[in-house]
C-alpha positions in Angstrom: 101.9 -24.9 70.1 101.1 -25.7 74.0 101.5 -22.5 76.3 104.7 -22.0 78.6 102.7 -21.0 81.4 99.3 -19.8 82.6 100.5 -16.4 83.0 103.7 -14.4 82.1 104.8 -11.8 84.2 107.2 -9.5 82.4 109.3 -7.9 85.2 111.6 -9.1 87.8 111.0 -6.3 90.6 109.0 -5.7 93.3 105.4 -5.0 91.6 106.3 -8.2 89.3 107.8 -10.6 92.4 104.6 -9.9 94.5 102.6 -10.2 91.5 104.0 -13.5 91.0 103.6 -14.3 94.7 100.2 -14.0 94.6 99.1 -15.8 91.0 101.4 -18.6 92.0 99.4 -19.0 95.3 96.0 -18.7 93.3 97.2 -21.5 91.9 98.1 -20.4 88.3 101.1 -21.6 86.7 103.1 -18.6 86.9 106.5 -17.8 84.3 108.3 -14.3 85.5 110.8 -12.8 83.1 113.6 -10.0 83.8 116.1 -8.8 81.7 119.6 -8.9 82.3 120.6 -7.8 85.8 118.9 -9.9 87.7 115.9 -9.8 89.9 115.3 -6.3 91.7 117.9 -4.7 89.5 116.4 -1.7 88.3 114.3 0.7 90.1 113.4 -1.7 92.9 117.0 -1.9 93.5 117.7 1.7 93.5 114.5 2.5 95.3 115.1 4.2 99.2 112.2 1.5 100.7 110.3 4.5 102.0 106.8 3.8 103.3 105.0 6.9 102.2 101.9 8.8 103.4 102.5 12.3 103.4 102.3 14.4 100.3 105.7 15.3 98.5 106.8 18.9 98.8 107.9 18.3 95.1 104.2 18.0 94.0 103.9 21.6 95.0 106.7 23.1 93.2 105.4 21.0 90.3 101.5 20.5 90.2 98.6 23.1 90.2 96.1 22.9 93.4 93.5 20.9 91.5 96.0 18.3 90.6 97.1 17.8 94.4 93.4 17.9 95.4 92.7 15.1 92.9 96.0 13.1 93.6 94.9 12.9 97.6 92.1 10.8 96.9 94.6 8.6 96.9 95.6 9.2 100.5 93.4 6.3 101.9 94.4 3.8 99.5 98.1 4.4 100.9 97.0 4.3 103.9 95.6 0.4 103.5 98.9 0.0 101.8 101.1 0.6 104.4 98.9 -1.3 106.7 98.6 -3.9 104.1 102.7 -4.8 104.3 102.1 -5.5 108.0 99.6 -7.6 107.1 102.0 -9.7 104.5 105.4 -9.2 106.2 104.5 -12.4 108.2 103.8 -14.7 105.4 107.3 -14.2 103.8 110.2 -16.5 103.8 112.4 -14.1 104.9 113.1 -10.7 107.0 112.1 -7.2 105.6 113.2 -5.1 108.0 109.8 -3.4 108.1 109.6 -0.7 110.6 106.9 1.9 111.1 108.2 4.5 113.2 106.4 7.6 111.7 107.8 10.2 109.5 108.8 13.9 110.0 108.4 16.3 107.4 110.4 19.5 108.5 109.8 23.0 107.4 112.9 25.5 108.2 111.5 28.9 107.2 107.9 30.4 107.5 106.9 30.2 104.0 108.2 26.4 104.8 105.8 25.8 107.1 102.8 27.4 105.7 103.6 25.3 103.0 103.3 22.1 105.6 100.2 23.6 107.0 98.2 23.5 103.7 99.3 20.3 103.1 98.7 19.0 106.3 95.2 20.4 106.2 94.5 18.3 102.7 95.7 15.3 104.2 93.3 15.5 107.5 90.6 15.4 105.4 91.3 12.6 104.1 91.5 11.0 107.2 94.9 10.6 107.6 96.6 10.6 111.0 98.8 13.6 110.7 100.1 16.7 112.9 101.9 19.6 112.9 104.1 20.1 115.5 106.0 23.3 117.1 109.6 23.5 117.7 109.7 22.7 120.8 107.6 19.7 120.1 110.2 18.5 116.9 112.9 19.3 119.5 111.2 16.5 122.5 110.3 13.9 119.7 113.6 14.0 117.1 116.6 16.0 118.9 118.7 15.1 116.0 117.1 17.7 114.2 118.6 20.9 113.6 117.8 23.6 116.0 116.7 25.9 113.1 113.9 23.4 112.2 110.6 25.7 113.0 108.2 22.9 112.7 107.2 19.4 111.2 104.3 17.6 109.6 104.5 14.2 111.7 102.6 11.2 110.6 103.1 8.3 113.0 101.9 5.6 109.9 104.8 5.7 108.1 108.0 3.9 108.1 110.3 1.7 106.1 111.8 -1.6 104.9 114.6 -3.2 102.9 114.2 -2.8 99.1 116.9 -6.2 98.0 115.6 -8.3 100.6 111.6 -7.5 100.0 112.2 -8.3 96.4 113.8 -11.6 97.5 111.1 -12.6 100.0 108.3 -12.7 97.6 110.3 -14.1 94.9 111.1 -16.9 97.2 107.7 -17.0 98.2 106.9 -17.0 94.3 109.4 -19.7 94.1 108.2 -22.0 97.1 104.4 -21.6 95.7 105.3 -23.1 91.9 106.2 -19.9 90.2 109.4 -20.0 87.7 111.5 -17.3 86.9 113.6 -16.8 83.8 116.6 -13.8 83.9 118.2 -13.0 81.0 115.1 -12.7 79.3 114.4 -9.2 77.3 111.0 -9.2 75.7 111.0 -7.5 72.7 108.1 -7.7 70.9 104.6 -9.2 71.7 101.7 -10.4 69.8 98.1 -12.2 69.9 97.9 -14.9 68.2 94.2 -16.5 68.5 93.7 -17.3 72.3 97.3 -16.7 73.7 100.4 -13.9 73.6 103.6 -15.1 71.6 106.8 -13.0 73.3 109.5 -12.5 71.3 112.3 -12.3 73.8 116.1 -13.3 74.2 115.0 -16.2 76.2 113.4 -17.4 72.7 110.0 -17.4 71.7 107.4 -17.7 74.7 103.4 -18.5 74.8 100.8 -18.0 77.6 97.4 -17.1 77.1 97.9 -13.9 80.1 100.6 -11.6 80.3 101.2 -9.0 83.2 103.1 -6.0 82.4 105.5 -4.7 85.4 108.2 -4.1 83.8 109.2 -0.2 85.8 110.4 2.6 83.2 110.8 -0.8 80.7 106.9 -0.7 80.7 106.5 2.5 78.5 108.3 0.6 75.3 106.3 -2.5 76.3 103.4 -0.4 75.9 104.2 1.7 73.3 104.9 -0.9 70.7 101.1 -2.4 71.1 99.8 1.1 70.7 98.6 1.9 74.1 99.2 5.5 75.4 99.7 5.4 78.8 101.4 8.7 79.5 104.1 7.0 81.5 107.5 9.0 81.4 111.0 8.4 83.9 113.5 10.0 85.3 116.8 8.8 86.7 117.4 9.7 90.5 120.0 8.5 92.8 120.5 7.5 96.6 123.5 8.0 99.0 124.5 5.7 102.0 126.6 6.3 104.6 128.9 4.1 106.8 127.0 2.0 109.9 126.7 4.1 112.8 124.9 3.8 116.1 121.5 4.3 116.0 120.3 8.0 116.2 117.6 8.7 113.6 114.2 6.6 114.3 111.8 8.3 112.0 111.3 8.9 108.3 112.4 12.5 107.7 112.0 14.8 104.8 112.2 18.1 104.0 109.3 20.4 103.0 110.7 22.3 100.3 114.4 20.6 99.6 114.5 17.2 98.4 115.4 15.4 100.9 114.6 11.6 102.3 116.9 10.3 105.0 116.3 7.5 107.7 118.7 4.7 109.6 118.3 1.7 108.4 118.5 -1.6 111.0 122.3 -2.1 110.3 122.7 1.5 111.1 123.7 3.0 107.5 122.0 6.3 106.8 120.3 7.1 103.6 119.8 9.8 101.8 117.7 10.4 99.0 115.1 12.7 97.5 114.7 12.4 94.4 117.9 14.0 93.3 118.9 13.7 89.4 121.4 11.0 88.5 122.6 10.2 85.2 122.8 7.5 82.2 127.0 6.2 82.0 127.5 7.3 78.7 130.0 3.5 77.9 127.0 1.3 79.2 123.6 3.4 79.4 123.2 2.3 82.6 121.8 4.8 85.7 125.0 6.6 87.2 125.4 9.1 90.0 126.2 12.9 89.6 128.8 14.5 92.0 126.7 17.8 92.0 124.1 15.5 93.3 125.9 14.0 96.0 127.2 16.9 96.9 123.3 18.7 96.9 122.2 15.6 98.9 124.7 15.6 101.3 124.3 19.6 102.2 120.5 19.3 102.7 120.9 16.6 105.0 124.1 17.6 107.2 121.8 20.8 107.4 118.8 18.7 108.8 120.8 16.4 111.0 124.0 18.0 111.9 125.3 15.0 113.5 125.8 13.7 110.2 128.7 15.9 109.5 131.8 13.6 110.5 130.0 10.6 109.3 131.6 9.0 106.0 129.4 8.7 103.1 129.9 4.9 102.0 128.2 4.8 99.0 126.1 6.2 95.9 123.5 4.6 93.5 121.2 5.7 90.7 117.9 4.2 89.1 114.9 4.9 87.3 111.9 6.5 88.6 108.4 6.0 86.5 105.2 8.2 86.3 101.9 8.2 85.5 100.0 11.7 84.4 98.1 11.5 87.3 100.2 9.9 89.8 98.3 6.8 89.9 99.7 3.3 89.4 98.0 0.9 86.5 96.6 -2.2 87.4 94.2 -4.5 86.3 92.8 -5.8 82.4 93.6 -3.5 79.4 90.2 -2.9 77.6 89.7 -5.1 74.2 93.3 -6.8 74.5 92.2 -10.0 75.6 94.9 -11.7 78.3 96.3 -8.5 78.8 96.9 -6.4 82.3 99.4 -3.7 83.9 101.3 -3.7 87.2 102.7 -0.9 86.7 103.5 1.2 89.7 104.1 5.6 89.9 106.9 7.2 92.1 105.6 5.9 95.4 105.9 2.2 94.0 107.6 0.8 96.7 104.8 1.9 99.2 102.0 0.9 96.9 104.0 -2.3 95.8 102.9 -5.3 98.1 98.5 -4.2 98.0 98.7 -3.2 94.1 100.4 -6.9 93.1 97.3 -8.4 94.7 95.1 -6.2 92.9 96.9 -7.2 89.8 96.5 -10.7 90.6 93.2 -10.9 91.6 92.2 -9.7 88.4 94.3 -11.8 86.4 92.8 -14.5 88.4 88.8 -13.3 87.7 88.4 -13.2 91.5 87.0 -10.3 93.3 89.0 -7.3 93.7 90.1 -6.6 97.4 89.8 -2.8 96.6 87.8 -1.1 94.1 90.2 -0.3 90.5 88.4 2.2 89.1 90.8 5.0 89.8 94.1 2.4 88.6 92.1 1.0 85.7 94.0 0.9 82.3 91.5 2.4 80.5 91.4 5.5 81.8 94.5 6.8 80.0 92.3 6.5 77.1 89.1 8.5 78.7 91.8 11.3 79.4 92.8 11.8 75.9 
């Protein structure tokens, strides 16, 4: 039985669309499958398109110190990622809206921002480009802010883009390159048979001697069923928007103790996010938002930008958000599963989307890795057992 394609990509977001992207331009006959929903329909849909750099306040509440020590080795590897979408932006089909207009986190008690000055100090030595400014100077950069805001962690590297229209440029991209894609298309169970993988899937039965999994939150049942232990567990968060309004809000803000993630988007809706707990519609099992939630969202932000107050909230969303024990995304060849690799991404997927799916590929591809993998590889979910 000949192969359907050089490579399979299971997953129709933005890790596999980039992915997909970039085999297709190495020149490999490239088959994407997504489930129903369409492309960028899970996570990558629901995602807020923040560019991070900073460390979250939430990994303090949640993680001991050598955990966060660990985890911001990672710093300079965002670092090249957010300077690696500038670098790719151009060679899309389409807009992005990519903006990198820096990003304040704000601290609005004293334990607040002793909190923002430990973190800040982690992330300087890591070299990233970071202060941490007074009042008065949060009050001359973003007078938006509220005037009980004591201080803020700014970092002028960080930024934004569109989610839906990212995920449609590379796929188009994908598209215009040779790659096919295939919604509709649930795997369910995959084998090895000899030199290629056989996918059982509603699409009917599908053979390529390399598969790619980056599949989101879909990835840990993926996984699972071939016995490999990756750790990887979800959650589902949701996202607010509000009506267009003129433009007031420049930066990336957050909050350094709430969850909060707000910025203006180019059409001039304002979102707010943070990682806020959403639901699962109990007639569908699909993501669905919680009015507790909105209603926590919308407080912490009127109380960080009280301009916000009048403004009508527009809309709410939900989706899933994946991660890794160690924060770290997954990418390259699975040890002793021959034709096998992982795109999977962590919570900051949408930052680390564009640089990681090159990674992926490259290694899919046998060419030389851009970046070293050693802290993404695969196998070291098995060393940590």
């Amino acid at each position: 039985m000949s192969a359907d394609a050089d490579v399979i990509v299971i997953g129709g977001g933005l890790f596999g669309c980039a992915t997909a992207y970039y085999l297709a331009a190495f020149g490999l006959d490239t088959l994407v499958l997504e489930r129903e929903g369409g492309l960028g329909a899970d996570a990558s849909g629901a995602t807020a398109g923040n560019l991070h750099l900073q460390l979250s306040p939430s990994t303090y509440a949640q993680k001991d110190e050598a955990w966060i020590r660990s985890f911001s080795d990672t710093i300079p590897f965002f670092r090249d990622c957010v300077a690696f979408w500038r670098e790719v932006v151009p060679t899309l089909p389409r807009d992005v809206e990519l903006r990198i207009t820096g990003g304040l986190m704000v601290a609005q008690t004293a334990a607040q921002l002793e909190t923002l000055q430990r973190k800040t100090a982690i992330e300087t030595a890591q070299g990233l480009d970071i202060a941490l400014l007074s009042r008065a100077e949060v009050a001359t950069l973003a007078p938006y802010l509220a005037r009980d805001v004591l201080g803020a962690a700014w970092c002028p590297g960080e930024g934004m883009a569109n989610p839906m229209l990212s995920v449609a440029a590379f796929a188009d991209g994908a598209r215009r390159a040779g790659a096919r894609f295939r919604t509709g298309a649930n795997v369910r169970a995959m084998t090895r048979d000899g030199s290629h993988w056989e996918l059982d899937s509603s699409a009917g039965l599908l053979r390529a001697p390399r598969v790619v999994v980056a599949a989101g939150h879909g990835s840990a049942a993926l996984t699972d069923a071939l016995g490999l232990s990756l750790g990887l567990t979800s959650r589902v968060i949701q996202m607010a928007a509000s009506e267009p309004c003129a433009p007031f809000v420049p930066h990336l803000v957050y909050h350094a103790e709430q969850r909060m993630t707000l910025k203006q988007t180019a059409n001039g809706n304002v979102l707010m996010g943070g990682g806020w707990s959403a639901s699962l519609d109990g007639r569908f099992g699909r993501p669905a938002a919680l009015r507790e939630s909105i209603e926590g969202a919308l407080g912490v932000a009127v109380a960080v930008v009280p301009s916000l107050a009048p403004v009508n909230l527009l809309r709410t969303w939900a989706g899933y958000n994946v991660y890794t024990p160690d924060g770290r995304p997954y990418l390259g060849a699975v040890p002793g599963r021959d034709g096998l690799f992982l795109a999977i991404c962590n919570t900051y997927g949408f930052t680390l989307g564009p640089l990681c799916a090159l990674l992926a590929a490259e290694a899919v591809a046998g060419r030389k890795p851009s970046h070293d993998l050693a802290a993404f590889a695969p196998g070291r979910a098995s060393a940590r057992q």
